[in-house]
PAZAPA-4460 file (N, C-alpha, C; in steps of 0.05 Angstrom, whole numbers, plus 32768, in hexadecimal, padded with zeros to 4 digits):
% residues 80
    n_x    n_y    n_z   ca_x   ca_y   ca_z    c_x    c_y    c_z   seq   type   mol
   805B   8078   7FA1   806E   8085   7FB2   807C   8070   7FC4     1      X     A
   8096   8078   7FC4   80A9   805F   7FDA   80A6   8062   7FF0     2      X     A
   80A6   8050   8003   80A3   8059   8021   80C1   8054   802B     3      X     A
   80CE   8062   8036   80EC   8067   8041   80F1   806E   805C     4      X     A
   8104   8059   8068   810A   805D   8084   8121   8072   807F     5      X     A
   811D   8086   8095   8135   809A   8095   813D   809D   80B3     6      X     A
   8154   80AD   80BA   815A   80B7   80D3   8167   80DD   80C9     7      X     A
   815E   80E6   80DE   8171   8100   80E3   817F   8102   80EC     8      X     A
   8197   8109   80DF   81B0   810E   80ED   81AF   8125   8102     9      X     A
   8197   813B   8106   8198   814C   810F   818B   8149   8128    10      X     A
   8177   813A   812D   816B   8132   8146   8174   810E   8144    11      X     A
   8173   8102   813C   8172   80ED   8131   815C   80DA   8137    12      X     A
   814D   80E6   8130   812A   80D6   8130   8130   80C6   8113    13      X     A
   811E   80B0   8115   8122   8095   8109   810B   80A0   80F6    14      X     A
   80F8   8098   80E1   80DB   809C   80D6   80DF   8092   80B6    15      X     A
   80C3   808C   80B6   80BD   8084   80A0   80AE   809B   8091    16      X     A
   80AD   808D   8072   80A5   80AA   8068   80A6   80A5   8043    17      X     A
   8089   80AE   803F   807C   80A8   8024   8092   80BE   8016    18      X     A
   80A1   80BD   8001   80B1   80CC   7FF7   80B1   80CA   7FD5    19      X     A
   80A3   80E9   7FCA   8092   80E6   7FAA   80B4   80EE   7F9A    20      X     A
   80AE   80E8   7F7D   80CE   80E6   7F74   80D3   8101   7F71    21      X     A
   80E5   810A   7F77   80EB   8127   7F7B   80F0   8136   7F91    22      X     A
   80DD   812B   7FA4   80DA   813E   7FBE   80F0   813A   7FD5    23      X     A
   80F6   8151   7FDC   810A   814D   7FF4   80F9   8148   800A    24      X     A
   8105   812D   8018   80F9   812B   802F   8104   813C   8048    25      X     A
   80F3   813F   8059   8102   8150   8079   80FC   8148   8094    26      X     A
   8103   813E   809E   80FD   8131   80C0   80E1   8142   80C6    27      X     A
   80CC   8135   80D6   80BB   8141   80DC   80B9   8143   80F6    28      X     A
   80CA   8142   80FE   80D6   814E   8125   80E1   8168   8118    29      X     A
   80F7   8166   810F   8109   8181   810C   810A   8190   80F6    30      X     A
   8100   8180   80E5   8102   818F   80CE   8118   818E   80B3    31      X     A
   8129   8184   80C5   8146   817E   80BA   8145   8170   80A1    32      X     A
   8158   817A   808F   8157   8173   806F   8175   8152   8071    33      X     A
   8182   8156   807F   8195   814A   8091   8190   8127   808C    34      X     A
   8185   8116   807E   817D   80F9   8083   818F   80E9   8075    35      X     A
   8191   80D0   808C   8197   80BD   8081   8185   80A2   807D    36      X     A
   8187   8098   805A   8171   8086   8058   8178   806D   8060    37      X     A
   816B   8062   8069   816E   8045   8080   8163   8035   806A    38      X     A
   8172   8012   806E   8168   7FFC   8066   814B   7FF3   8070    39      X     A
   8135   7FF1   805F   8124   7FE6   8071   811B   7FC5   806B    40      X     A
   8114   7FBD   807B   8111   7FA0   807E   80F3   7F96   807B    41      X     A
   80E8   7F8C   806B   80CA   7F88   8067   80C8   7F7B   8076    42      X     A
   80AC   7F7E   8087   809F   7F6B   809C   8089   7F5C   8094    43      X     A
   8080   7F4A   8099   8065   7F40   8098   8050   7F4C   80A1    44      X     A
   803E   7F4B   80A0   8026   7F56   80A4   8020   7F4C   80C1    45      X     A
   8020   7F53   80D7   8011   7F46   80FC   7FFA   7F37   80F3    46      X     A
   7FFD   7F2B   80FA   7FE7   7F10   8102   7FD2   7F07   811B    47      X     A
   7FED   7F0C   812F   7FD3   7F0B   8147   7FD7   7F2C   814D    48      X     A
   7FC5   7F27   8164   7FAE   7F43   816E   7FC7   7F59   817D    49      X     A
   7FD9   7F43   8190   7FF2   7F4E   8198   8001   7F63   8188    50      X     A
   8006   7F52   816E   8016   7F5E   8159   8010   7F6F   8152    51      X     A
   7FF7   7F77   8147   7FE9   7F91   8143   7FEC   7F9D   8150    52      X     A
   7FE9   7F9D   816D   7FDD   7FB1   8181   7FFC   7FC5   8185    53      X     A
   800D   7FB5   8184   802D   7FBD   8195   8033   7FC9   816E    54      X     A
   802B   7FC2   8155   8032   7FD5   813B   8024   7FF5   8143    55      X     A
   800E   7FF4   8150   7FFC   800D   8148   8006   8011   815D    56      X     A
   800C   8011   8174   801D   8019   818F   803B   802E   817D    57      X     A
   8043   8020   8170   8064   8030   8167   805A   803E   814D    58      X     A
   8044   8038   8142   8041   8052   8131   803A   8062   8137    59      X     A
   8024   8067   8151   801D   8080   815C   8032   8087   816D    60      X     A
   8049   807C   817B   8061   808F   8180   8070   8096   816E    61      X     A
   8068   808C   8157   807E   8095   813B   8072   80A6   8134    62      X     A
   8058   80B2   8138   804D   80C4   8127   8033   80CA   8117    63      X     A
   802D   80AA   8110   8027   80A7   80F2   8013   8091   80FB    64      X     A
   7FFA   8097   80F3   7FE5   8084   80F5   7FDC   806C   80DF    65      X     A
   7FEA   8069   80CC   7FE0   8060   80B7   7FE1   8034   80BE    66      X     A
   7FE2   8033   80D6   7FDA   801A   80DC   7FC1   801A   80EE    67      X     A
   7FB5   8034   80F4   7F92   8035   80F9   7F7B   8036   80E2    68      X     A
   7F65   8030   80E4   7F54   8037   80D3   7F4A   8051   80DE    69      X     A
   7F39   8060   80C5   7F35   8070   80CC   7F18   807E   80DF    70      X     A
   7F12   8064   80E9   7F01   806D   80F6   7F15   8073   8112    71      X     A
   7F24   8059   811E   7F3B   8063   8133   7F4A   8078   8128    72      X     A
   7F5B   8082   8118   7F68   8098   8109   7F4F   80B3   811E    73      X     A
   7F43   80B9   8114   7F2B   80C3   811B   7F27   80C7   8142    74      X     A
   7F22   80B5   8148   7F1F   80B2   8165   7F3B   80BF   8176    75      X     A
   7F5A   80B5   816B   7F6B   80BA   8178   7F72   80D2   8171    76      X     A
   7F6F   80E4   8154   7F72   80FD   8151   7F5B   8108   816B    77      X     A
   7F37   8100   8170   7F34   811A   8182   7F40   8114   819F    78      X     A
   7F52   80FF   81A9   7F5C   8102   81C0   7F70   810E   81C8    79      X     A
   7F7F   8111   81AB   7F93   812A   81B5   7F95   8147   81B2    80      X     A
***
């Protein structure tokens, strides 16, 4: 499955997003079928501790935990 940067034209939230061949993707703020697919730019993998810390910082305001393990995955789901 591809992973694809998109935006909504309807709220215009920015997100990434595992997308199987076929499936319509939909903003997961609004709902909105409405997207535009964005260029994305491969990054390197963080290195120091900084780097990490400030990635898993913008994926948990993005939404999406998949830069925790799941033992943190785990911890930060029972704090909210």
């Amino acid at each position: 499955m591809p992973l694809y940067d998109y935006q909504c034209r309807d709220c215009h939230l920015q997100f990434e997003l595992l997308v199987r061949s076929g499936a319509s993707p939909v903003c997961p703020h609004c709902g909105g079928s409405a997207l535009d697919k964005q260029v994305s730019a491969p990054a390197p993998p963080g290195r120091s501790k900084a780097i990490i810390a400030s990635a898993r910082r913008q994926a948990a305001r993005e939404g999406h935990l998949s830069n925790y393990s799941a033992a943190e995955r785990s911890k930060l789901l029972r704090q909210g």
